[in-house]
C-alpha positions in Angstrom: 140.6 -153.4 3.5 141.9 -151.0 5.7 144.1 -147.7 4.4 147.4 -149.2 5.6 146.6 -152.4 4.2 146.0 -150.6 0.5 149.4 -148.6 1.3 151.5 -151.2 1.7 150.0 -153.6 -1.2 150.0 -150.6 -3.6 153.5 -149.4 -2.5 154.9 -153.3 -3.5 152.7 -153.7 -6.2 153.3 -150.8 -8.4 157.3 -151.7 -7.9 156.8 -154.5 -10.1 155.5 -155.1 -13.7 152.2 -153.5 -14.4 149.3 -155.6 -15.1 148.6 -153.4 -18.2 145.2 -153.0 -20.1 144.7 -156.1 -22.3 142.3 -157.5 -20.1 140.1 -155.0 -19.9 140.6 -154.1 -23.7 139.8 -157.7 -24.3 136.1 -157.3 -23.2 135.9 -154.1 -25.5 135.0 -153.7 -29.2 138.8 -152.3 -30.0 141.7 -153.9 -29.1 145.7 -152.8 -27.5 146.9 -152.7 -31.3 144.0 -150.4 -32.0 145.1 -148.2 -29.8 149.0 -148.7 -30.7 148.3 -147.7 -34.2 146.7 -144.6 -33.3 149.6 -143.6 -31.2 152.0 -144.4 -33.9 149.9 -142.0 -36.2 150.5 -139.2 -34.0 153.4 -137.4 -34.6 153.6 -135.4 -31.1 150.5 -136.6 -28.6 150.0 -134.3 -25.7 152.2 -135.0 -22.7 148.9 -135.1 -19.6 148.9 -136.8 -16.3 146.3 -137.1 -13.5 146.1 -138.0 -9.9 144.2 -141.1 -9.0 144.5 -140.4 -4.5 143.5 -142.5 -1.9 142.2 -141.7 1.3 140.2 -142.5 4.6 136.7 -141.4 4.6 134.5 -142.2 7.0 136.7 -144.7 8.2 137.4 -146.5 5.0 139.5 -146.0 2.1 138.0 -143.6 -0.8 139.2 -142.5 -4.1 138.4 -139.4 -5.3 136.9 -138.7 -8.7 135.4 -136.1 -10.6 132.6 -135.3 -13.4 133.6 -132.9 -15.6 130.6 -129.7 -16.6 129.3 -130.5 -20.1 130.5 -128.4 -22.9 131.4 -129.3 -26.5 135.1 -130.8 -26.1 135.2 -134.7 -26.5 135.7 -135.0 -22.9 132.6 -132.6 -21.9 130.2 -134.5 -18.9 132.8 -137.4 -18.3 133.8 -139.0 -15.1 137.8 -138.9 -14.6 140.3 -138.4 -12.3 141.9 -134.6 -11.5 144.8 -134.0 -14.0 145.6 -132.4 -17.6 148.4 -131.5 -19.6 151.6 -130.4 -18.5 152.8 -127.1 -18.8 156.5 -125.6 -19.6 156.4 -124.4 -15.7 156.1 -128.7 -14.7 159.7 -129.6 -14.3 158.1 -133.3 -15.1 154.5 -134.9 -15.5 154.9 -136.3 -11.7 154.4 -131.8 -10.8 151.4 -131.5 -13.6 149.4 -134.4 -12.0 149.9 -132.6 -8.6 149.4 -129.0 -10.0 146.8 -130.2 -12.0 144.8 -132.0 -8.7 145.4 -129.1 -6.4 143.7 -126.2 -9.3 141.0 -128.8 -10.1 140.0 -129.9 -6.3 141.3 -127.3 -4.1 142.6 -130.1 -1.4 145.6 -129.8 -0.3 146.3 -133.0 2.1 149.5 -132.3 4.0 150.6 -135.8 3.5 150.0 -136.5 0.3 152.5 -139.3 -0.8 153.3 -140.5 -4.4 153.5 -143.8 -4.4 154.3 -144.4 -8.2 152.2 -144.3 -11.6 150.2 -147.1 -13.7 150.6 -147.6 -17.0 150.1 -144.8 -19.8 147.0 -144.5 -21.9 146.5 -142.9 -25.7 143.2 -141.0 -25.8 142.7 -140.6 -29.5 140.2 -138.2 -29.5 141.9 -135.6 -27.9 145.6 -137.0 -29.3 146.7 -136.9 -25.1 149.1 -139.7 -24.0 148.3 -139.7 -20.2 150.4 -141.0 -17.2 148.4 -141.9 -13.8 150.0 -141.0 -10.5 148.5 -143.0 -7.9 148.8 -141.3 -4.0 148.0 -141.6 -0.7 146.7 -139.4 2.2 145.2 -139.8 5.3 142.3 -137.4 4.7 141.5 -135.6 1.9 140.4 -132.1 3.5 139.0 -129.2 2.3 138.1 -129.1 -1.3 137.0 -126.4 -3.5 136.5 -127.4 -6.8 137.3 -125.3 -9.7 133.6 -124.7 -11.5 135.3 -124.0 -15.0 136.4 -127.6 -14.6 134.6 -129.8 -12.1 130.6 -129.9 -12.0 131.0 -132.6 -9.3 133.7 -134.2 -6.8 132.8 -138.0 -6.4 134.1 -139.6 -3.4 134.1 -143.7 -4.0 134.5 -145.9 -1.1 137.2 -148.1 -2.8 135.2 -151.2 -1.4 132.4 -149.8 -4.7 135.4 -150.0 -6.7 136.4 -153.8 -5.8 132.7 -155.0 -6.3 132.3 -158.0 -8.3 129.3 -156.5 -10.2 131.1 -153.1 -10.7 132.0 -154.1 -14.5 129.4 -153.8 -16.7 128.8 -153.8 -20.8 126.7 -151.2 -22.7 126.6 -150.0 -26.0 128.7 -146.8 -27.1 129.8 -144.4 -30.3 133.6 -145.2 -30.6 135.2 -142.5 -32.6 138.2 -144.7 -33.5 136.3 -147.0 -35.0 133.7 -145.3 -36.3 131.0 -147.4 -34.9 128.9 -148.9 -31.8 130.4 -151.2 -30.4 130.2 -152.8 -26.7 132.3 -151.3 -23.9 132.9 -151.8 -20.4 132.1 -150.1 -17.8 132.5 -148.9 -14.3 129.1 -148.4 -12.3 130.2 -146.2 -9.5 128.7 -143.6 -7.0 126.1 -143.6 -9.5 128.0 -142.5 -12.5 129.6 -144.3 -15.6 132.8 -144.5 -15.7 134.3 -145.6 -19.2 137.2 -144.7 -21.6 140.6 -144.1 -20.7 139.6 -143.7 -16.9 137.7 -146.9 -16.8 141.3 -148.5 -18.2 142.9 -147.0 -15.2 140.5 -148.1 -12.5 140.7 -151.1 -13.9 144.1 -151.9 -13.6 144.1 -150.3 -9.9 141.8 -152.8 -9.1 143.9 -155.8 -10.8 146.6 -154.7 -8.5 144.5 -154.5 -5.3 143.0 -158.2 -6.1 139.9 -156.9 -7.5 
């Protein structure tokens, strides 16, 4: 699939209703309602959004990801998209997903392009209710990576993404359940991807006919 093919079916497909996250929730050990009742527990979750672009890379479409450095937070050595929570200066969470990419990455593509945003997800563990932006550039140029935030920039060749063996199952410590329990995964540039990002790849890739 070339760039302007992913353009133009992303551009129509996320003008329509989103494919949402019970599919992939449905091969998890917790379910949408889980998830529901958590957000309905919390009183004021933290407003977040991240950038999930889309560029050509060696002459194919890419999607740029990052791993975070480990530390002690909940989110320490995860795989994600740039992004974070928005700020007072972030008129809406549309400029913290683009703030957030450019202090993470350090790209600046001149023709970035916003094409529009996949459905929100409720990470518990860090009470954060997170929108995904999803963009489009031709290139991604220069990049340098904030080292307070980013250990690694991962640059998947979307083809990776649209794998039919991507998906896998492994055993993992959910803390909203308080158990093991088996959860999908994505297998990609070598890294596990899981969690709230592996909900929003995997709805990206419903809408590209993955």
């Amino acid at each position: 699939m070339t760039l302007e093919a992913v353009h133009e079916r992303l551009a129509q497909a996320l003008l329509g209703p989103l494919p949402g996250h019970a599919a992939f929730l449905a091969r998890s050990g917790y379910s949408r309602a889980d998830l529901q009742a958590a957000l309905r527990a919390d009183a004021a979750p933290r407003a977040s959004a991240v950038l999930a672009l889309l560029y050509a890379h060696e002459g194919s479409p890419h999607l740029l990801l990052m791993r975070r450095p480990e530390y002690e937070g909940v989110h320490g050595g995860q795989v994600s998209f740039p992004g974070g929570r928005r700020e007072v200066e972030d008129v809406d969470l549309r400029a913290t997903a683009l703030r957030e990419f450019r202090e993470e990455t350090g790209a600046t593509p001149s023709d970035l392009q916003v094409l529009g945003c996949l459905s929100q997800v409720y990470i518990p563990p860090s009470r954060s209710l997170v929108t995904p932006f999803v963009a489009m550039a031709r290139a991604l140029g220069p990049t340098r990576p904030d080292p307070r935030e980013v250990q690694a920039l991962l640059e998947v060749p979307l083809a990776e993404l649209l794998r039919p063996d991507v998906l896998r199952v492994r055993l993992q410590y959910i803390r909203l359940l308080g158990r093991e329990a088996e959860v999908p995964y994505f297998d990609l540039a070598g890294q596990v991807v899981w969690g709230a990002t592996a909900m929003m790849l995997a709805e990206l890739r419903e809408l590209l006919g993955g």
